[in-house]
LOKETI-284069 format. One line per field, with one value per atom (N, C-alpha, C, O, CB): atom name; chain; residue in three letters; y, z, x. Coordinates in pm, whole numbers. Glycine has a CB too. Example, Ala and Ser with C-alpha at 12.3 -4.5 7.8 and 13.67 -1.06 7.14 Angstrom:
! LOKETI-284069
atom <- [N CA C O CB N CA C O CB]
kette <- [A A A A A A A A A A]
rest <- [ALA ALA ALA ALA ALA SER SER SER SER SER]
yy <- [-569 -450 -330 -332 -447 -225 -106 3 114 -60]
zz <- [780 780 780 846 905 708 714 787 804 572]
xx <- [1319 1230 1320 1424 1131 1285 1367 1290 1341 1408]
***
This chain:
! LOKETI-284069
atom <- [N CA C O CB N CA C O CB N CA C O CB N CA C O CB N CA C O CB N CA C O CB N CA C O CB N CA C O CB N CA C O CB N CA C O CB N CA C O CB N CA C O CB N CA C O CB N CA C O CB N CA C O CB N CA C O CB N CA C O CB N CA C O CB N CA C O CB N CA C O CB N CA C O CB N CA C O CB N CA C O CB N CA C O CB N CA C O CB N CA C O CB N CA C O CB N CA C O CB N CA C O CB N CA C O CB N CA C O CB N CA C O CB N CA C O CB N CA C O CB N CA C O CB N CA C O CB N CA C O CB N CA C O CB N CA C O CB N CA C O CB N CA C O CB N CA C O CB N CA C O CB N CA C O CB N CA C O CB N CA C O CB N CA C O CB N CA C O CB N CA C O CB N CA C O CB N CA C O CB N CA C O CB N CA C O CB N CA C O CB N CA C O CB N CA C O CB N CA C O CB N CA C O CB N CA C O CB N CA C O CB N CA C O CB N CA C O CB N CA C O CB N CA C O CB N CA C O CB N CA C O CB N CA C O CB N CA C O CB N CA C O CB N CA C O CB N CA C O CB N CA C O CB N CA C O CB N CA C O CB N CA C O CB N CA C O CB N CA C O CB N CA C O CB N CA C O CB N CA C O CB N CA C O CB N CA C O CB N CA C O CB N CA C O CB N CA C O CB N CA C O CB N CA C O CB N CA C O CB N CA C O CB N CA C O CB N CA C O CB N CA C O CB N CA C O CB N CA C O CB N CA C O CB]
kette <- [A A A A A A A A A A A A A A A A A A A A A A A A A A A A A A A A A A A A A A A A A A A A A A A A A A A A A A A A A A A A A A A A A A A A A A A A A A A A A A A A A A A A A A A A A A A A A A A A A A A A A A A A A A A A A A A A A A A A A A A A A A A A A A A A A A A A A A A A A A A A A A A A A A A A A A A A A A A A A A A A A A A A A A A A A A A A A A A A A A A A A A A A A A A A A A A A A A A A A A A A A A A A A A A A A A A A A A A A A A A A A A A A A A A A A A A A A A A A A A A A A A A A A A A A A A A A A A A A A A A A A A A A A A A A A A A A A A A A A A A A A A A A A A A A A A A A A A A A A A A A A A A A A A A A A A A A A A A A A A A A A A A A A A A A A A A A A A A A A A A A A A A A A A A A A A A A A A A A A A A A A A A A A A A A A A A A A A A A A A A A A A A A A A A A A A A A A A A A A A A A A A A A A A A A A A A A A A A A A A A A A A A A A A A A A A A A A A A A A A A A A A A A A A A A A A A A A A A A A A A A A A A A A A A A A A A A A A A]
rest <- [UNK UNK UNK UNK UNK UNK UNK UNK UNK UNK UNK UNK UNK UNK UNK UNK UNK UNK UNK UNK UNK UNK UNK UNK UNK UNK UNK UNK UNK UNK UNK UNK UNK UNK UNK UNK UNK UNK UNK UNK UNK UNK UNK UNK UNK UNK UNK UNK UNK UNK UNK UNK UNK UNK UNK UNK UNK UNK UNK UNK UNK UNK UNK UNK UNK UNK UNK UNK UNK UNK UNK UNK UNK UNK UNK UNK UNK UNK UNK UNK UNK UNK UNK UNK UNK UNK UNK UNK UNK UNK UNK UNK UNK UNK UNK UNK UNK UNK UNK UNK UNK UNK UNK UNK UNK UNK UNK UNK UNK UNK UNK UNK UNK UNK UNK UNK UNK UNK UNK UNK UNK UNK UNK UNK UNK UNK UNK UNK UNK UNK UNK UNK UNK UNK UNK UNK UNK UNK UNK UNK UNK UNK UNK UNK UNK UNK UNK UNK UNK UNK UNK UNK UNK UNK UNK UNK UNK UNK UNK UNK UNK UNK UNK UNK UNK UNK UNK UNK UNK UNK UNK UNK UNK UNK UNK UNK UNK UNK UNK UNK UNK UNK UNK UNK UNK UNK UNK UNK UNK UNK UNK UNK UNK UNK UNK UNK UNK UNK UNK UNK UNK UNK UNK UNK UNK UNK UNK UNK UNK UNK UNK UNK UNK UNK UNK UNK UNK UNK UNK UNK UNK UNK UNK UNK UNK UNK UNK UNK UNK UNK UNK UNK UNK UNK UNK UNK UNK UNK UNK UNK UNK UNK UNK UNK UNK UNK UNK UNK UNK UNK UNK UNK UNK UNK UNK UNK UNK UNK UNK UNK UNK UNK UNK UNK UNK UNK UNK UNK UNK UNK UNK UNK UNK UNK UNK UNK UNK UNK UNK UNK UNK UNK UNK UNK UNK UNK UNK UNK UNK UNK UNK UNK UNK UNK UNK UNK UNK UNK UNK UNK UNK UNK UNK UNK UNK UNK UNK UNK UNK UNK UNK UNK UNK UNK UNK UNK UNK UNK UNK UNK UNK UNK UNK UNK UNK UNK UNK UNK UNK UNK UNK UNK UNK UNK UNK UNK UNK UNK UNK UNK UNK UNK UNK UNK UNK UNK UNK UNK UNK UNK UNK UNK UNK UNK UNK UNK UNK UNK UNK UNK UNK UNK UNK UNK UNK UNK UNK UNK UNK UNK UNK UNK UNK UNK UNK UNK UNK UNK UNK UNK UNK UNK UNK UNK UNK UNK UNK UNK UNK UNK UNK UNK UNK UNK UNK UNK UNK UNK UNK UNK UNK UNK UNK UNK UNK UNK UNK UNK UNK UNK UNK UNK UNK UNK UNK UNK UNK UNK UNK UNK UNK UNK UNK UNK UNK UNK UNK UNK UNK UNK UNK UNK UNK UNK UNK UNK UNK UNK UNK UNK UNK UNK UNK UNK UNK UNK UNK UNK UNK UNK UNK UNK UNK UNK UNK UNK UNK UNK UNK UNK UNK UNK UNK UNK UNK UNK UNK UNK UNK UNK UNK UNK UNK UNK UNK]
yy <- [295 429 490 414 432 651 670 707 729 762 704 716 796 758 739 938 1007 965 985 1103 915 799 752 775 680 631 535 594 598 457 642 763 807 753 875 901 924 826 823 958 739 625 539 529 510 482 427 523 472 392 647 761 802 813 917 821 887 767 781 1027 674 620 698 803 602 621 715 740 630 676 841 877 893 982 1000 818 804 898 936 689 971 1112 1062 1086 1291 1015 951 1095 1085 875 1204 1299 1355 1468 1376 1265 1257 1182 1061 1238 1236 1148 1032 960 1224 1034 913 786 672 943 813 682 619 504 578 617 542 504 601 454 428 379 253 154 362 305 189 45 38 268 -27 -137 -245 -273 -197 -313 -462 -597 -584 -477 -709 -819 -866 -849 -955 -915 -947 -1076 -1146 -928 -1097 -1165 -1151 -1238 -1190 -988 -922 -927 -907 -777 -965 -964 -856 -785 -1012 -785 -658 -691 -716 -596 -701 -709 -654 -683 -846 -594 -514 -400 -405 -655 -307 -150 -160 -190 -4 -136 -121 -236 -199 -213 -350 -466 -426 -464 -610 -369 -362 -225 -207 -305 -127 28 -70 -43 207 -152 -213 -279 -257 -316 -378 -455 -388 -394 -548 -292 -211 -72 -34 -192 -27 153 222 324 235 201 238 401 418 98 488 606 572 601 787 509 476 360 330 575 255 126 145 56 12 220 196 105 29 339 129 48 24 59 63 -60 -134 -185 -238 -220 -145 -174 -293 -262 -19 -414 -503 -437 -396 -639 -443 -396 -521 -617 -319 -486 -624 -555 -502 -783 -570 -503 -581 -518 -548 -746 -783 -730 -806 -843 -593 -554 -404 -314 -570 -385 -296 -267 -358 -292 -200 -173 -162 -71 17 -260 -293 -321 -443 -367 -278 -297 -355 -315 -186 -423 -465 -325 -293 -606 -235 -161 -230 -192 -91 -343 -382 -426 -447 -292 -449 -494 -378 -281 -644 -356 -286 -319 -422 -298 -197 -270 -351 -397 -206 -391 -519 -668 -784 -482 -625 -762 -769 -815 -875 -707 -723 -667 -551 -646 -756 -693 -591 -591 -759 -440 -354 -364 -390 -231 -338 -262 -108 -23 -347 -115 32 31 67 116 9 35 178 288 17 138 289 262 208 355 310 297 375 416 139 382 478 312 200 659 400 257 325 447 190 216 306 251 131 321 292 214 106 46 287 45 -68 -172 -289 -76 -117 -237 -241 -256 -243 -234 -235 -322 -293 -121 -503 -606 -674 -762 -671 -591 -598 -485 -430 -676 -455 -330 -333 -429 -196 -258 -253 -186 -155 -440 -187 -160 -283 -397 -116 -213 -291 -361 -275 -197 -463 -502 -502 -549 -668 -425 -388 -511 -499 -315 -611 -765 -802 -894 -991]
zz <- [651 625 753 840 514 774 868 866 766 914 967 978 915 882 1088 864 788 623 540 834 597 456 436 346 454 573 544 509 404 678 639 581 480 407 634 421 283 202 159 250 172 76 58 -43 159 208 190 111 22 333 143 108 -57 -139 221 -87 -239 -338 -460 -237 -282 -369 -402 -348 -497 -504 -567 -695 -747 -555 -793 -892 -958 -911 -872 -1045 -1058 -1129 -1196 -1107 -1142 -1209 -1306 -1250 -1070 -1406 -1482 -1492 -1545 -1673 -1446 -1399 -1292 -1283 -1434 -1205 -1082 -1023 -1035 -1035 -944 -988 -901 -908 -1013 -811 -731 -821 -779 -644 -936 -1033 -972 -968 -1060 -921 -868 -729 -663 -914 -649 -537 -540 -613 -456 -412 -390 -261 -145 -337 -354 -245 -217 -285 -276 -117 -128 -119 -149 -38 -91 -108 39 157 -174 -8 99 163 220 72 136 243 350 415 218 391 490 554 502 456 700 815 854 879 919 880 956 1076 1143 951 1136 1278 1307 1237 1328 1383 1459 1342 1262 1495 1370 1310 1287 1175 1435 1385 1405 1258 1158 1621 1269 1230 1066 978 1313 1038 882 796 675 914 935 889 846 753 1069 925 889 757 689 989 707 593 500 399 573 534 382 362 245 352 416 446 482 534 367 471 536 617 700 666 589 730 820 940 696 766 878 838 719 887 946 926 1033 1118 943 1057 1142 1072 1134 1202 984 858 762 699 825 684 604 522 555 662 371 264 141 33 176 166 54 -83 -102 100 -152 -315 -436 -465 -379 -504 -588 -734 -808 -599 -747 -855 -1016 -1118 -802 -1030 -1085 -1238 -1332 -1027 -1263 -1359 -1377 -1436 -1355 -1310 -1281 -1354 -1437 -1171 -1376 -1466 -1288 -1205 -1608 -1288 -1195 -1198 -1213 -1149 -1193 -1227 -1115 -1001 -1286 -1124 -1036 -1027 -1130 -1060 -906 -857 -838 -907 -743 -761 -683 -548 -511 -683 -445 -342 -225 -281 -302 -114 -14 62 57 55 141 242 310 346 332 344 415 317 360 496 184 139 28 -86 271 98 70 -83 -108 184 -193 -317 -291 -206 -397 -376 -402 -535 -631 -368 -528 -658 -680 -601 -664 -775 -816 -860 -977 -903 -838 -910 -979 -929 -809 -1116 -1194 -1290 -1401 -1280 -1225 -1235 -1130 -1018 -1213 -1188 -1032 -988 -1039 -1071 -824 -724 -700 -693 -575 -682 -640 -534 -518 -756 -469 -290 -340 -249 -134 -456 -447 -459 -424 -567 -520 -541 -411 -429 -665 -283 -170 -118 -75 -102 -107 -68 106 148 -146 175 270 356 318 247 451 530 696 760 503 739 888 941 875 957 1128 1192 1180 1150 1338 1220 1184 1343 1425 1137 1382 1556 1597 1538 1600 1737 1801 1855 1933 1892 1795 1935 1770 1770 2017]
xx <- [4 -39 -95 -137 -143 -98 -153 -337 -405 -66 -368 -526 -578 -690 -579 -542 -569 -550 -639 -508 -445 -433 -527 -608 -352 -530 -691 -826 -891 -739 -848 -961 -956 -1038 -972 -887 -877 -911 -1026 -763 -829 -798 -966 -1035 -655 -992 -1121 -1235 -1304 -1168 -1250 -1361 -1336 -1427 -1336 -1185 -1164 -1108 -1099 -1040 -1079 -968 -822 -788 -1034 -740 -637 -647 -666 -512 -645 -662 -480 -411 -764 -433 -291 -270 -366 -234 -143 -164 -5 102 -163 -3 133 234 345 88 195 305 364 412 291 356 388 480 467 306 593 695 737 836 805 627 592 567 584 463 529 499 405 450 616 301 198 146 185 217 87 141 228 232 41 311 388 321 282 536 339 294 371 470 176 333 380 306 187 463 337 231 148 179 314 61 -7 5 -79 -119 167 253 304 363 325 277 334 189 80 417 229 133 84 181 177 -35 -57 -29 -129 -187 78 109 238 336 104 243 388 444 537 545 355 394 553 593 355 638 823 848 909 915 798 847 808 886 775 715 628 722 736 406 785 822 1001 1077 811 1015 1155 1169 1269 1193 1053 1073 1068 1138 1001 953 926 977 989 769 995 1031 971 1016 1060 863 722 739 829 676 662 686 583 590 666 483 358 316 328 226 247 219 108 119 341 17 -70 -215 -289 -95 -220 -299 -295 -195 -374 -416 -375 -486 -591 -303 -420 -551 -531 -480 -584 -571 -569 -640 -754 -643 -545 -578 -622 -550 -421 -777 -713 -692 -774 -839 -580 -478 -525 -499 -281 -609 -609 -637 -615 -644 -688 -726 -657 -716 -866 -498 -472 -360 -360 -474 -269 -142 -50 -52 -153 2 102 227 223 77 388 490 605 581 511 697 755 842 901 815 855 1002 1090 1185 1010 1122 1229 1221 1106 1306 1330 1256 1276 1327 1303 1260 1267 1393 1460 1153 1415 1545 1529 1637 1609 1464 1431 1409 1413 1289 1387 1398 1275 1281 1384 1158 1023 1000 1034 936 939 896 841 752 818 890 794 760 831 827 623 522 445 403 399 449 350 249 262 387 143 15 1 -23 -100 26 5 -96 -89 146 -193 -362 -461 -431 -402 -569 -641 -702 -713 -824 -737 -789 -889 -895 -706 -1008 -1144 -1219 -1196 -1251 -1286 -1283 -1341 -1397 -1387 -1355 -1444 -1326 -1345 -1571 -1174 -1105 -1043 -922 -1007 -1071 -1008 -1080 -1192 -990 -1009 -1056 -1076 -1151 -983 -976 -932 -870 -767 -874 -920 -846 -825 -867 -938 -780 -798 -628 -529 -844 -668 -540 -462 -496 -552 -309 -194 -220 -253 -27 -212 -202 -58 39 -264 -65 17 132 226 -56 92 160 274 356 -40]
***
């Protein structure tokens, strides 16, 4: 996501709006390394990979999409997120 995302995201959370035709956020697992932006926009589709927010979804209405062009499971969290379920965050590293 880009810095303005994060910012956002850390300060408001997401509030899921079930009429929206984004269907939720899209995510993926936290099998994917925060490392090498190019490398993260390739697996997943990503438009920005400059950061990065561990979600814990455990109490969340979460659905499998499918996988990405690159391979990578996507999911949707269709549920609101609230900065408290954000377990993990930071920049993507550049190496």
């Amino acid at each position: 996501m880009s810095k303005t995302e994060y910012k956002d995201f850390l300060k408001n959370g997401f509030k899921f709006d079930p009429t929206d035709t984004r269907g939720g956020i899209s995510v993926t697992s936290v099998k994917v390394d925060p490392k090498n932006p190019d490398s993260i926009k390739r697996s997943t589709g990503a438009l920005g990979a400059d950061y990065y927010v561990d979600i814990d979804t455990k109490n969340k209405n979460v659905e499998l999409k499918g996988k990405t062009k690159g391979g990578v499971m996507d999911w949707k969290i269709k549920d609101d997120v609230s900065p408290s379920d954000v377990k993990n965050k930071g920049e993507v590293s550049k190496c």
